[in-house]
TORVOSE-773205 format. One record per residue (C-alpha): residue number from 1; x, y, z. Coordinates in steps of 0.001 Angstrom, whole numbers, plus 500000, padded with zeros to 6 digits. Each point is the difference from the previous one (the first is absolute). Example, Ala and Ser with C-alpha at 12.3 -4.5 7.8 and 13.67 -1.06 7.14 Angstrom:
! residues 2
PT;1;512300;495500;507800
PT;2;501370;503440;499340
This chain:
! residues 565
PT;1;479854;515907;514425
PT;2;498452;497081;498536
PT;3;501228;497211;497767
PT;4;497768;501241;496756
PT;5;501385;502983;500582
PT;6;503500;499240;499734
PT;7;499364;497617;497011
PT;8;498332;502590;498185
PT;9;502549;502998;500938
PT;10;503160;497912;499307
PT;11;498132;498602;496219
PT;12;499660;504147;499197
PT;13;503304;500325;501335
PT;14;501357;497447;497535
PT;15;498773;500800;497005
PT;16;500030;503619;500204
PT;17;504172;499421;500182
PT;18;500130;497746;497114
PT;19;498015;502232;497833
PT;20;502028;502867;501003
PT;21;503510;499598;501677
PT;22;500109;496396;497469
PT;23;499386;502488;497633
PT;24;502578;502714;500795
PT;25;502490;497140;499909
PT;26;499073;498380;496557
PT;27;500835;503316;498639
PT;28;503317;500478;502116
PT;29;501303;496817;498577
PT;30;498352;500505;496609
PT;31;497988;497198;499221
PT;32;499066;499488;496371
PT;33;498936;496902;498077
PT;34;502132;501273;496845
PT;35;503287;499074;502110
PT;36;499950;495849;499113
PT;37;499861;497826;503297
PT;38;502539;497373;500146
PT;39;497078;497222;500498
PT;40;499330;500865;496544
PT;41;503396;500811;498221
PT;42;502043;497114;501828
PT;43;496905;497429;500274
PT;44;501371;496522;499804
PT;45;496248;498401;500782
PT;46;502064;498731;503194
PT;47;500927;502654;502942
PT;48;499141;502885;497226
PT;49;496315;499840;499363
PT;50;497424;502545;499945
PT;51;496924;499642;501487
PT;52;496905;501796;500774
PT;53;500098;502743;503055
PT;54;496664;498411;501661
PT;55;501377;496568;500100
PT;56;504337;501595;501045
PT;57;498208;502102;502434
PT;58;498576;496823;501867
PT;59;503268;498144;499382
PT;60;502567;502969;501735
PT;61;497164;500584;502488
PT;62;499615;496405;500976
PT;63;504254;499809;500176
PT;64;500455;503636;501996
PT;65;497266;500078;502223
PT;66;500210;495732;501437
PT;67;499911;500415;504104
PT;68;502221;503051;500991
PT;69;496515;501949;499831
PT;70;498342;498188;502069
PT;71;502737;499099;502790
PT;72;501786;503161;500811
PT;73;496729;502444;499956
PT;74;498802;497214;502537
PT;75;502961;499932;501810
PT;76;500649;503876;500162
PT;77;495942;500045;500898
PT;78;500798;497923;503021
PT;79;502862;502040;501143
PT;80;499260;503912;499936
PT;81;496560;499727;498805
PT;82;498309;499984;496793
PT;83;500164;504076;499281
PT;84;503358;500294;499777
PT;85;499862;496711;497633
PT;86;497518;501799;498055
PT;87;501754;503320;499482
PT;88;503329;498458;499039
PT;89;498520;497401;497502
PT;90;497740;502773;498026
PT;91;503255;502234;499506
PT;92;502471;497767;500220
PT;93;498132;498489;496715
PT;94;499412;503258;498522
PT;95;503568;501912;500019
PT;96;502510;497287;500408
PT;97;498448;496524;498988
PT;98;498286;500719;497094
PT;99;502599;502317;498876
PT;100;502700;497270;500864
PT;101;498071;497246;497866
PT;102;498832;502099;497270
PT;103;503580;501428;499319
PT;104;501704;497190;500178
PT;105;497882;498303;497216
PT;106;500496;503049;497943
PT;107;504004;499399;500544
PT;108;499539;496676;499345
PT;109;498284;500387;496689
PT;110;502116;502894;499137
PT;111;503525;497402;500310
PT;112;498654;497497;497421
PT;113;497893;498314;503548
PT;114;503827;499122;501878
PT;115;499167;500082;503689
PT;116;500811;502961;502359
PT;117;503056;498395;501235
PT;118;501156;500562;496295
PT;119;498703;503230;499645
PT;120;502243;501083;502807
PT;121;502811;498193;498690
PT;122;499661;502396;496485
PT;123;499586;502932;502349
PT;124;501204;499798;503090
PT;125;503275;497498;499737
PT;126;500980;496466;499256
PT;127;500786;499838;503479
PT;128;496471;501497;501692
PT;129;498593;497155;497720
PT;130;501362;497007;502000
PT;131;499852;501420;502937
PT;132;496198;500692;499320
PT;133;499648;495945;498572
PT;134;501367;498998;503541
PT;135;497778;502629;501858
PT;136;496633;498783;498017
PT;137;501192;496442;500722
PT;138;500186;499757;503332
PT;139;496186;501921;500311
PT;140;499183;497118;497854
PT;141;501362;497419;502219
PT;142;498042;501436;503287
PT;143;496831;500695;498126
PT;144;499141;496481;499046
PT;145;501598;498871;503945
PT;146;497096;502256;501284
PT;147;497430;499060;497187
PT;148;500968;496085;500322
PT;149;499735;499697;504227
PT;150;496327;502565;499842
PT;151;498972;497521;496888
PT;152;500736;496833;501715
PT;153;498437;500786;503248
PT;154;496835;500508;498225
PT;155;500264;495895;498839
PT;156;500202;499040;503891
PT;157;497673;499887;502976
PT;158;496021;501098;499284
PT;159;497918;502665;500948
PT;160;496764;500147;501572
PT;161;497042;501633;499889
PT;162;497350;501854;501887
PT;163;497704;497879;498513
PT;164;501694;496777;500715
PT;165;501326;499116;496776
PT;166;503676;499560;499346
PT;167;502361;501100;497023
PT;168;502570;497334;499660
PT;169;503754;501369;499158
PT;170;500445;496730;498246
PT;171;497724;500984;498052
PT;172;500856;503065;498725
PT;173;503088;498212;499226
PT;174;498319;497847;497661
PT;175;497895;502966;498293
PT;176;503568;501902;499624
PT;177;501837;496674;497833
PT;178;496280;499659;498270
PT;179;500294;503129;498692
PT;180;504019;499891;498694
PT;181;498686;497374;498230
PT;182;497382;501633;498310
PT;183;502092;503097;498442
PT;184;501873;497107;498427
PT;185;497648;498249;498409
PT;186;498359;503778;499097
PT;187;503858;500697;498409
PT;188;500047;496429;498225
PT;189;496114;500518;498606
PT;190;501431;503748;498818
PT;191;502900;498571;498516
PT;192;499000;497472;498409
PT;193;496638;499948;498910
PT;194;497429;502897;498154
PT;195;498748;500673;503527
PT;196;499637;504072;500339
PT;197;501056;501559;503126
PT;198;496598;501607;500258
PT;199;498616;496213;500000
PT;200;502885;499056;502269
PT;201;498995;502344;502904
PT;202;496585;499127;500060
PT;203;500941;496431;500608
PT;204;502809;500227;502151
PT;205;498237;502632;502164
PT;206;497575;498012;501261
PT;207;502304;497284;500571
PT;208;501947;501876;502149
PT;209;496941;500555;502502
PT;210;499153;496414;499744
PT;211;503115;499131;500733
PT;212;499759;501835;503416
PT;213;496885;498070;500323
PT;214;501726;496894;499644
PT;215;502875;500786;502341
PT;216;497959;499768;503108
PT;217;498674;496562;499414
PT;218;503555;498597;499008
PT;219;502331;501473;502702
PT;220;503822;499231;499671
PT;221;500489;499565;503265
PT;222;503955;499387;500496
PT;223;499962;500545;503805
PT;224;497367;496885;500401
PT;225;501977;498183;497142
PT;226;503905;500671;501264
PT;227;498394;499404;503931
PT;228;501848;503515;500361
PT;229;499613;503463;501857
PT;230;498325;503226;497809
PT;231;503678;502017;499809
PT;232;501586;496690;498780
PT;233;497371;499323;497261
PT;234;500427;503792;499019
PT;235;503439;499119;499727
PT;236;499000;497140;497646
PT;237;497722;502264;498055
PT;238;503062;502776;499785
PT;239;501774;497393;498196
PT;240;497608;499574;497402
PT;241;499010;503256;499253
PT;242;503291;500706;499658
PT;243;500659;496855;497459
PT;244;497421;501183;498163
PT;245;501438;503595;499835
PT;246;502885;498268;498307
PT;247;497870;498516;497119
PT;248;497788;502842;499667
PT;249;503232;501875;499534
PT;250;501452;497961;496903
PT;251;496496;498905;498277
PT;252;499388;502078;496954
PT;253;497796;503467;500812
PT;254;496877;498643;497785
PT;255;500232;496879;502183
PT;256;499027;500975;503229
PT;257;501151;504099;500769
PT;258;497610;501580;497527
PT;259;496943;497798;500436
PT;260;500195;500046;503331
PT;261;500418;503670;500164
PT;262;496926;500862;498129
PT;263;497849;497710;502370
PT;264;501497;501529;502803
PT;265;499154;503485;498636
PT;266;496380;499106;500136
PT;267;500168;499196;503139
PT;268;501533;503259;501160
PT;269;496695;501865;497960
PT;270;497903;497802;501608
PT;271;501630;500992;503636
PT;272;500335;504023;499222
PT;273;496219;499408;498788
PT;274;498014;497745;502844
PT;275;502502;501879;502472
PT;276;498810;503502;498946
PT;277;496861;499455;499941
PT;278;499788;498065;503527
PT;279;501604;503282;501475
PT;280;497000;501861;498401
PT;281;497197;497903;500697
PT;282;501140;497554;502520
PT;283;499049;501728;502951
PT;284;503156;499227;502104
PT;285;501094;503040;502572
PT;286;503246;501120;500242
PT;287;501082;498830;503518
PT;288;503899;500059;500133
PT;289;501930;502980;500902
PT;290;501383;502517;497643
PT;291;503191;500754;501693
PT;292;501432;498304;502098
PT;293;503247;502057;500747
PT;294;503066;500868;498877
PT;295;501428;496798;501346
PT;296;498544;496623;499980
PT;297;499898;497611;502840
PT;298;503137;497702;498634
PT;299;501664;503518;500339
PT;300;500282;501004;495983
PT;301;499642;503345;499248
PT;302;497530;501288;497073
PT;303;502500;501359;498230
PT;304;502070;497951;498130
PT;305;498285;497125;501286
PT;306;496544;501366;497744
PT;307;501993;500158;496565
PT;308;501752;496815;499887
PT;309;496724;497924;501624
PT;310;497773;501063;497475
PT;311;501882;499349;496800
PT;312;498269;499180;496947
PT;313;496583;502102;500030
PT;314;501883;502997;500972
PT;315;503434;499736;498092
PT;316;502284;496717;498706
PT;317;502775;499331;498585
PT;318;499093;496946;498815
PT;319;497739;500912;497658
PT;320;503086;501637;498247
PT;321;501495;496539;499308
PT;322;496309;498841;498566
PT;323;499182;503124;497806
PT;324;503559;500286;498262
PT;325;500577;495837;500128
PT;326;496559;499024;498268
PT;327;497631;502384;499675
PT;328;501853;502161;497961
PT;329;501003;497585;497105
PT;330;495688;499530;499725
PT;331;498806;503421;500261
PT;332;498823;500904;496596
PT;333;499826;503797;500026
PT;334;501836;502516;501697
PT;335;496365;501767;501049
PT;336;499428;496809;501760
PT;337;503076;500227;502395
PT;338;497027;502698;502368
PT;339;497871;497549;500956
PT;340;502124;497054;499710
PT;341;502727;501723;502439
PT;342;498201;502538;501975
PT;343;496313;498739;499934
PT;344;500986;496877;501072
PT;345;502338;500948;503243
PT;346;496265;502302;500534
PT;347;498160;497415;500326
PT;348;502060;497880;501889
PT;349;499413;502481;502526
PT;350;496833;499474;499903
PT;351;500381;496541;500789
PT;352;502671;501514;503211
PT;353;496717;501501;500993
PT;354;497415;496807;499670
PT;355;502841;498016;502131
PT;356;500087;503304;502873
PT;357;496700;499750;500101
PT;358;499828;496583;501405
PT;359;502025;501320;503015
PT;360;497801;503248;500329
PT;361;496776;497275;500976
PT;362;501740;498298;502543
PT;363;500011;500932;503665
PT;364;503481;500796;501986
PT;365;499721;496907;501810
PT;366;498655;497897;497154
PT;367;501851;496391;500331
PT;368;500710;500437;495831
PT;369;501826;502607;500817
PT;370;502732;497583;501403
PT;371;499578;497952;496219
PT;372;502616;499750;497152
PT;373;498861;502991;497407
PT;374;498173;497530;497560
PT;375;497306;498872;502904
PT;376;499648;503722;500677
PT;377;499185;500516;496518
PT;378;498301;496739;499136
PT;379;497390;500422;502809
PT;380;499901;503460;499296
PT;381;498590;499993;496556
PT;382;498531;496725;500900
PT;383;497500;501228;502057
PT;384;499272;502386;497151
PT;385;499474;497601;497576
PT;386;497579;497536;502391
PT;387;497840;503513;500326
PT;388;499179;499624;496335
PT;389;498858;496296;500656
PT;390;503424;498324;499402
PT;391;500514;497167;502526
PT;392;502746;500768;502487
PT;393;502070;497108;499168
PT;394;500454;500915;496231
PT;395;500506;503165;500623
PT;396;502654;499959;502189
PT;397;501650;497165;498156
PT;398;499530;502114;496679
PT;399;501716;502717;502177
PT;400;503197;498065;501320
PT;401;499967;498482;496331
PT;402;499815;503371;498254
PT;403;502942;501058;502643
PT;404;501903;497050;499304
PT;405;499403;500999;496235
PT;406;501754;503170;500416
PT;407;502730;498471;501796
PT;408;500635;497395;497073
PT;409;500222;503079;497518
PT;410;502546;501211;502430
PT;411;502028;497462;500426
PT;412;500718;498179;496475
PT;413;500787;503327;498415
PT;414;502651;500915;502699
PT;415;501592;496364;499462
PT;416;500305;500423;496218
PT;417;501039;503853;500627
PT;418;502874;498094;502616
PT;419;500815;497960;497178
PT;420;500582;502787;497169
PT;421;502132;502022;502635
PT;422;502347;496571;501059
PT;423;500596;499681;495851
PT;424;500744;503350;499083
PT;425;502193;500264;503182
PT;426;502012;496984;499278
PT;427;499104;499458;495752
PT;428;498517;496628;500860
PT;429;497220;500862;496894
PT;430;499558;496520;498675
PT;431;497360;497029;501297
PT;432;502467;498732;503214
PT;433;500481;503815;501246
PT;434;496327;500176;499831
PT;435;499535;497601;502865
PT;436;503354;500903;501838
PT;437;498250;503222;500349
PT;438;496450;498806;501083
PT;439;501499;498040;502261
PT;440;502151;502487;501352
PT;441;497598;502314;500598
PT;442;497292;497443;501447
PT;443;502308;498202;501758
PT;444;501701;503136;502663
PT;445;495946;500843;501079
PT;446;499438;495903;500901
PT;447;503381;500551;502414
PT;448;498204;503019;501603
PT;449;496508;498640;500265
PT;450;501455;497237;501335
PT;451;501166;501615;502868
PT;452;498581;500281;503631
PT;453;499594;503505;501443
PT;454;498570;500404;503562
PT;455;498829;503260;501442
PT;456;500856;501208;503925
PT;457;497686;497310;501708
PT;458;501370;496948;497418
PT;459;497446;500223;497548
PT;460;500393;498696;496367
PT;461;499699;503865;497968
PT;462;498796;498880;496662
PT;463;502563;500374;496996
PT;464;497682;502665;498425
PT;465;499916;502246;502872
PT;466;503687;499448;500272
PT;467;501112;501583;496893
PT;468;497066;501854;499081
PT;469;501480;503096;500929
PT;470;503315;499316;498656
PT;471;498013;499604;496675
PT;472;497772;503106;500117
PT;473;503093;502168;500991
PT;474;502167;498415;496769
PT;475;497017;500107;497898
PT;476;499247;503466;500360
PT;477;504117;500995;500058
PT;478;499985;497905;496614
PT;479;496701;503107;499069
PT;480;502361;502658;501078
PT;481;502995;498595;497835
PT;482;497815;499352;497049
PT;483;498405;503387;500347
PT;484;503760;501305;499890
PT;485;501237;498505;497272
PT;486;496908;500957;497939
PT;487;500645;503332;501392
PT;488;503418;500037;498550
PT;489;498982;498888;496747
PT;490;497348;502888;499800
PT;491;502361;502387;500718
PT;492;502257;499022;497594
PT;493;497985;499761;497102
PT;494;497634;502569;500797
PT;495;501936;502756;501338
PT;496;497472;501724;502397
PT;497;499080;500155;503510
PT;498;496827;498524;500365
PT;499;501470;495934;500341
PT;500;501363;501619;503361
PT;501;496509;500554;501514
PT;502;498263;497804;498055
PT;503;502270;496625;500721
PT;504;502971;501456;502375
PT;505;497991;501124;502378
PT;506;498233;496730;501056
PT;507;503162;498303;499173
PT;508;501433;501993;502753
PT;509;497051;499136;502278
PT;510;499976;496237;499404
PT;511;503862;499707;500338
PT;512;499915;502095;503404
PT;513;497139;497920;501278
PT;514;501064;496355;498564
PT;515;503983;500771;501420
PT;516;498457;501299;503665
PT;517;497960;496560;500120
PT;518;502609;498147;499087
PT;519;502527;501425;502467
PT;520;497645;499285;502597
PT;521;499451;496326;498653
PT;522;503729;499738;500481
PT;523;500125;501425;503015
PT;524;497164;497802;501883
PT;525;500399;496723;497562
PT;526;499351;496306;502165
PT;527;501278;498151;497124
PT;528;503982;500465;498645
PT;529;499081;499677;496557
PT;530;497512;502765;499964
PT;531;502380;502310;501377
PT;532;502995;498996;497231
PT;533;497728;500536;496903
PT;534;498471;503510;501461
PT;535;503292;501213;500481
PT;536;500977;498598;496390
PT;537;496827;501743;498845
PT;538;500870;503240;501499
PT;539;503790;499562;498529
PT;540;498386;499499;496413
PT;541;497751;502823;500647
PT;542;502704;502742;500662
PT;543;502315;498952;497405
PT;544;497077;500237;497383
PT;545;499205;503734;501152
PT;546;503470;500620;499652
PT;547;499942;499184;496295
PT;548;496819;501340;499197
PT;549;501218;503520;501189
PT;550;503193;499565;497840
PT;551;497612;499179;497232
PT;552;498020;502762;499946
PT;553;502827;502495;499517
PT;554;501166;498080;497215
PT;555;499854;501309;496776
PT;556;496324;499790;498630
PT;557;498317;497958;496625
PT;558;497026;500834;497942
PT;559;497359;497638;500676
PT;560;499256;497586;496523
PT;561;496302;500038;498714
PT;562;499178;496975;500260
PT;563;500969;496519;501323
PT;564;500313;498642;496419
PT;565;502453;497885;499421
């Protein structure tokens, strides 16, 4: 089998199951543009505003999609081989992520856009909701550890080249705070002056490669500046990302989250599009193995190990928290909730695929294959884009930048998400609980990137590697529990059988997977803390499975309408 040929089966594969199983579930859930959105009945010009689907679909795609993609196809790749990978991302997408996303926008939209956390509060217990809150925040608190450390170590060392030249991690550094900048001055121009966001993107577009450009030649080199070794000037860089999580998390959505989520949408296009079409035409053989075995050389086993790796592209809770927290108080018409919820979680897929690719070219004993996930993938499209006559350098710096893109998406949305959680939890809802919450919530991943980890022979294991598991098993346990509760409301409202198959049934799946992962995270854990919050995690788990099942035999509701106030 040959690259084009899995680009162009898993594209058919794709769309043929939005135009038809997308379709079967529009109907199931009864989409219809007369039911009034609450973007437009509750709009407040503020967090309820709708907006076009072309320019929504870049923003939700740009905030689900960030790095998980890319890093746990890669590292799953690496493991048991890239078919496996393949397989699990392709259905995984199909029946339980885009059916996880799609309905839980549809919830969303259908409880006046309250999160899913408050949707199982109106249908599942007052209790399930807090314990659900607590659940979501601690996966909050371990995604940005991992995305922090994998960020941070791309702002350190350099890489070189088979061609001699060298791509400076100080300088992608400077590329990454060149282009925060710019979304802000995009939001300010937006705000503020007659400026058009049509206008807006082609300026800032261009920008944002040039600043790239620019990063190379001004490298912020904090290991020659602070005299200091490459893990203690990630350290350094872990603090600021992490400051800057804190602002990001308080500053106003037009400020900085919305523009910078529509330029990081076109560069997400721009990967699925140079990416596809360099596994068409770019001549590269597949060299790495398929399969690997049932049990990889550290000694995991393919299953769980598989499902909780590869998390977003195949199935993720996460994108839960961004459909029913944002998305859903923009989405215009109910029609729009397909390709919005399930299109999108499709075509992140496809962008699963791009990043497996760039293991499938490597050899077995290819030194990258030793690399943190965002060289893999950097070098890996990188060499794709030099074959179309872009120089190496600026396309692997576009690459780690585009990856480091992602990651920002990532982590400023899970801050502010941190921060809603910590005020409803405690009913801190004015300006000071604001930033007792950010804090909070940035402030317990700094204690755990901070730490030192060292593997058998007394080597440092980077932070990201640490918990990665721990947050691919939690994320995909919070799937399973959002898949329940949405199961639960279904079934109460609808009164038939089909939510069973059509959302139990992978609920089942992801909870069996996410708690067998997590037992044996428990079970093997090197660092005390990871061990306390997977047991916690398994704890909240039960209990919530517990109500959910008393739910369901509750007495049942007619479903209203519409989400109309």
């Amino acid at each position: 089998m040959s690259l084009p040929i899995i680009a162009l089966c898993t594209g058919l594969v794709l769309v043929v199951a939005y135009r038809t199983y997308g379709t079967v579930l529009a109907r199931l859930l009864r989409l219809s543009d007369a039911n009034v959105t609450p973007a437009v009945a509750m709009r407040d010009d503020n967090d309820f505003l709708p907006i076009e689907p072309k320019f929504l679909l870049g923003q939700h795609f740009s905030a689900i999609a960030a790095a998980g993609p890319i890093v746990g196809p890669i590292i799953a790749g690496l493991l048991f081989g890239w078919g496996p990978a393949l397989v699990w991302i392709i259905v995984g997408s199909i029946l339980i992520g885009g059916v996880h996303d799609f309905t839980a926008l549809v919830a969303s939209i259908r409880h006046r856009a309250r999160t899913i956390p408050e949707v199982v509060r109106e249908h599942v217990s007052p209790r399930a909701f807090v314990l659900f809150l607590v659940f979501i925040w601690l996966t909050l608190v371990y995604i940005i550890v991992a995305f922090t450390d994998i960020t941070s170590a791309a702002f350190v060392g350099s890489q070189a080249l088979e061609n001699g030249q060298v791509v400076k991690g100080g300088g992608i550094a400077t590329s990454s705070l060149l282009y925060l900048l710019l979304p802000v001055a995009m939001g300010l121009l937006l705000r503020f002056t007659k400026l058009s966001l049509s206008a807006a993107t082609v300026i800032f577009v261009p920008l944002v490669v040039g600043a790239i450009w620019v990063g190379q030649m001004i490298p912020m080199d904090v290991e020659g500046w602070l005299n200091m070794s490459g893990p203690d000037a990630q350290k350094v860089w872990d603090v600021v990302i992490l400051g800057y999580c804190v602002l990001a998390a308080v500053a106003p959505m037009w400020l900085l989250l919305q523009p910078r989520g529509h330029l990081g949408g076109y560069f997400l296009y721009f990967f699925l599009i140079v990416g596809g079409l360099g596994m068409l035409f770019g001549g590269r053989p597949i060299e790495y193995p398929a399969f690997l075995g049932w049990t990889s050389e550290k000694g995991d086993t393919l299953a769980p190990i598989l499902f909780i790796t590869i998390a977003c592209g195949a199935v993720s809770g996460f994108h839960a928290l961004i459909a029913s927290g944002t998305t859903s108080k923009q989405l215009a018409r109910e029609s729009q909730a397909k390709i919005v919820g399930y299109g999108t979680m499709l075509m992140e897929a496809g962008v699963a695929v791009l990043a497996l690719s760039c293991v499938m070219v490597l050899a077995k004993g290819d030194p990258l294959t030793g690399q943190s996930p965002n060289l893999v993938f950097a070098f890996g499209i990188g060499s794709i884009l030099e074959k179309v006559g872009i120089p190496a350098v600026l396309a692997i710096s576009l690459m780690l930048m585009a990856f480091t893109t992602f990651v920002y998406d990532t982590l400023d949305v899970c801050t502010r998400l941190g921060r809603y959680i910590v005020q409803e939890l405690t009913g801190w809802q004015d300006r000071k609980g604001a930033w007792i919450g950010t804090i909070l919530t940035a402030g317990v991943p700094l204690f755990f990137v901070m730490q030192k980890s060292l593997d058998a022979a007394g080597k440092p294991i980077p932070a990201w590697r640490t918990f990665w598991s721990l947050f691919g098993a939690s994320n995909q346990l919070l799937a399973a529990l959002t898949l329940l509760g949405i199961t639960v409301w279904l079934v109460r409202t609808r009164q038939a059988r089909w939510p069973l198959f059509v959302t139990g049934l992978p609920a089942v799946f992801m909870y069996g997977m996410s708690c067998w992962a997590l037992v044996g995270l428990v079970s093997k854990a090197q660092v005390a803390a990871v061990a306390w919050v997977g047991v916690i995690l398994l704890g909240l788990a039960a209990w919530m499975a517990v109500e959910a099942v008393l739910a369901i035999f509750r007495p049942t509701r007619v479903e209203p309408l519409s989400a109309t106030p």
